[in-house]
C-alpha positions, 0 to 999 in steps of 0.5 A, a space after each residue: 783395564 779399568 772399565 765402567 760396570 755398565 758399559 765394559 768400557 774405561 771411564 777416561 774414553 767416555 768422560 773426555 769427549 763428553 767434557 769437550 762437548 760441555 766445553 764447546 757448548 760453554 764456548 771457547 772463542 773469549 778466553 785463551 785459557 779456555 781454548 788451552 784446555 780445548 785444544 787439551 780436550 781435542 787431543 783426548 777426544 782423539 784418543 777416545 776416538 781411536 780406542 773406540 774404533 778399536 773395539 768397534 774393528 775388533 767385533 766386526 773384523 777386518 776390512 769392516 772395522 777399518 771401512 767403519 772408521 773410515 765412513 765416520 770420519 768422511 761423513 763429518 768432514 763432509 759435513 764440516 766442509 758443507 756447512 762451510 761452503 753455504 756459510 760463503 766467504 771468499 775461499 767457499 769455491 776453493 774449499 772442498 778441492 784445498 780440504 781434500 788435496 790436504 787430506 790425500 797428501 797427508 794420508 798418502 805421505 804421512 799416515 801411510 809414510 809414519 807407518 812404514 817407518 814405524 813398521 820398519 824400524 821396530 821389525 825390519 820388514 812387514 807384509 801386507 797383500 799386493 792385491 789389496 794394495 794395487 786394487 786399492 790404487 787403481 781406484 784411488 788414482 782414477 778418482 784423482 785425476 778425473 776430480 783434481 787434475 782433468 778440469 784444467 783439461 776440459 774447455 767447457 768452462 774455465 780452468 779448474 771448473 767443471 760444467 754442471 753436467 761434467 760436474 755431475 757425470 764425475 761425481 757419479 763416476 767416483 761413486 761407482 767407483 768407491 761403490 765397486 771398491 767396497 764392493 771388492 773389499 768386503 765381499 768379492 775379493 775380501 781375502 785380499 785385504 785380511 792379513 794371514 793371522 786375520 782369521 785366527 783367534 789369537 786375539 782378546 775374546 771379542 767384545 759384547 754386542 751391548 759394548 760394541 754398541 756404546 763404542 760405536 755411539 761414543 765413536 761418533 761422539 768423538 769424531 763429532 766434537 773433533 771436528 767442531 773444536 777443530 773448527 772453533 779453534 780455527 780462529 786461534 790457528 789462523 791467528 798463529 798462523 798469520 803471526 807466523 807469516 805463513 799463507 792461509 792454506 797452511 790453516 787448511 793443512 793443520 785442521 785436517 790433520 787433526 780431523 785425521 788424527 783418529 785414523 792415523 794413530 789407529 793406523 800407527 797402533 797397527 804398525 806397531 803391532 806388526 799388523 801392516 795390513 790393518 794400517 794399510 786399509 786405513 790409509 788407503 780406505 781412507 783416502 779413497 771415502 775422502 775423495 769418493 764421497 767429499 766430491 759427490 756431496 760437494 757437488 750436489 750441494 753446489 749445484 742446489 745452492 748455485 755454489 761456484 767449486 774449482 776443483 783443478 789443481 795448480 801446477 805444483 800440486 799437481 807435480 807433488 801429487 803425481 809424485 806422492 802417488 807414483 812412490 806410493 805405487 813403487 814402494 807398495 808393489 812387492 808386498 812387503 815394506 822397509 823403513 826407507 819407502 817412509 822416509 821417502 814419503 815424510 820428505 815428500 810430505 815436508 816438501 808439501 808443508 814447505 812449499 805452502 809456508 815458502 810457495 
């Protein structure tokens, strides 16, 4: 592997995300050209992101690596989902609850989805930890439905809305609950989320301190420019989609897709590698810092500025949610995978993206 003598690390996973930011800084918006090469310059920033995480997991070890990346990535999100919020427009109050539904059904359905079907159809059947699988669920589903479902429920207020104090008691409840789940992960049960070769030094020597430290740096650099292209190009791809005919919730769909990009091709690298265990953890690990950490954010920022937030599903994304969750349960419930549980679950996913373009 080529690598820069100063840091161990290869010049392209530095010089990409450094030339985005150069790019964005230039600005991107008068010049199709210009937003070519930013879309060019996003997918390889992505790249780097991954091999950056990869380093980073490969020092620390499983779960810490996947929980890592999983923090960055649900840090800036928040971060990108606040600063619009408090910018205001006609959709602010629906935008944490649109950003993380799509989030959670592309988790659950595509990244989890591609990577069984990936791991099936390269070797057969692979195995993880029921354990991790379950406890990871559990926690999943309680967060969802006490955020995304049980405020069409209350009376308090309008449907879809929580009152401030309802607001606050659920989002201290999803932090509890994330807080316990890692908790579990990284200290009380932690054997439950390592696979069996996991422990073994079967792998590569693991990097320097000096180079896991650069890695972790340029990881946050990555993820940095990701989301700030992703919301530079926003314009273009609300444009296109418009053209299209489409609804504007697609908009939301594509930019969180591609905010998730990073996670989702490290979680196929895994699979690939017969590793199902690692893709496991990021996917769920994943969707459980999106919505147990977007919530609380979102409501402290919410009630501070007077912000209004619906946060209650409509009736058909509540049927496609309980849907995805209930297969995800089924097919994650014997420990082992098959490459017809992510044929099921990218269905479930078109399904989601069609009935957004043709409600």
């Amino acid at each position: 592997m080529a690598a820069n003598a100063r840091f161990g690390l290869p010049v392209w996973s530095m010089a990409l995300p450094l030339v985005a930011w150069v790019l964005y800084f230039i600005g991107i918006k008068d010049s199709i050209w210009l937003q070519v090469l930013g879309g060019v310059m996003l997918i390889g920033s992505v790249l780097s992101a991954v091999y950056h995480a990869e380093v980073v997991a490969h020092k620390v070890g499983e779960p810490f690596g996947t929980i890592i990346l999983a923090l960055a990535i649900t840090i800036i999100e928040v971060a990108l989902i606040i600063s619009l919020m408090v910018a205001g427009g006609d959709n602010a109050a629906y935008l944490a609850r649109d950003t993380v539904f799509a989030a959670i059904m592309l988790i659950l359905n595509g990244i989890l989805g591609l990577s069984l079907m990936i791991g099936g159809l390269k070797h057969r059947e692979q195995f993880f930890g029921q354990k991790s699988a379950s406890t990871a669920l559990i926690t999943l589903v309680s967060i969802l439905v006490m955020t995304l479902i049980l405020p069409n429920f209350t009376t308090t207020t309008t449907e879809g809305t929580y009152s401030p104090t309802q607001l606050m008691f659920v989002a201290v409840a999803s932090l509890v609950l994330y807080g316990a789940f890692i908790m579990v992960q990284t200290v009380r049960h932690r054997d439950y989320f390592l696979a069996a070769d996991d422990d073994l030094d079967h792998h590569a020597e693991p990097p320097s301190t000096k180079v896991t430290a650069a890695s972790f740096g340029f990881l946050l650099v990555c993820l940095g420019i990701v989301v700030l292209l992703a919301k530079s190009l926003s314009p273009s791809i609300e444009a296109m989609v418009a053209a299209m005919g489409a609804p504007a919730a697609l908009v939301g769909v594509i930019i969180a897709a591609v905010v998730l990009l990073p996670e989702g091709l490290a979680a196929l690298n895994a699979a690939t590698r017969n590793r199902f265990q690692t893709s496991l953890n990021l996917a769920l690990g994943s969707a459980l810092a999106s919505i147990g950490l977007t919530i609380p954010a979102v409501t402290i920022v919410c009630l501070l500025y007077d912000i209004p937030l619906v946060l209650g599903l409509d009736g058909k994304s509540m049927v496609l949610l309980g849907l995805s969750t209930f297969i995800v349960m089924l097919s994650l419930n014997q420990g082992r995978t098959n490459i017809l549980y992510g044929i099921v679950l990218l269905v479930n996913l078109a399904a989601y993206v069609f009935t957004i373009i043709v409600p």
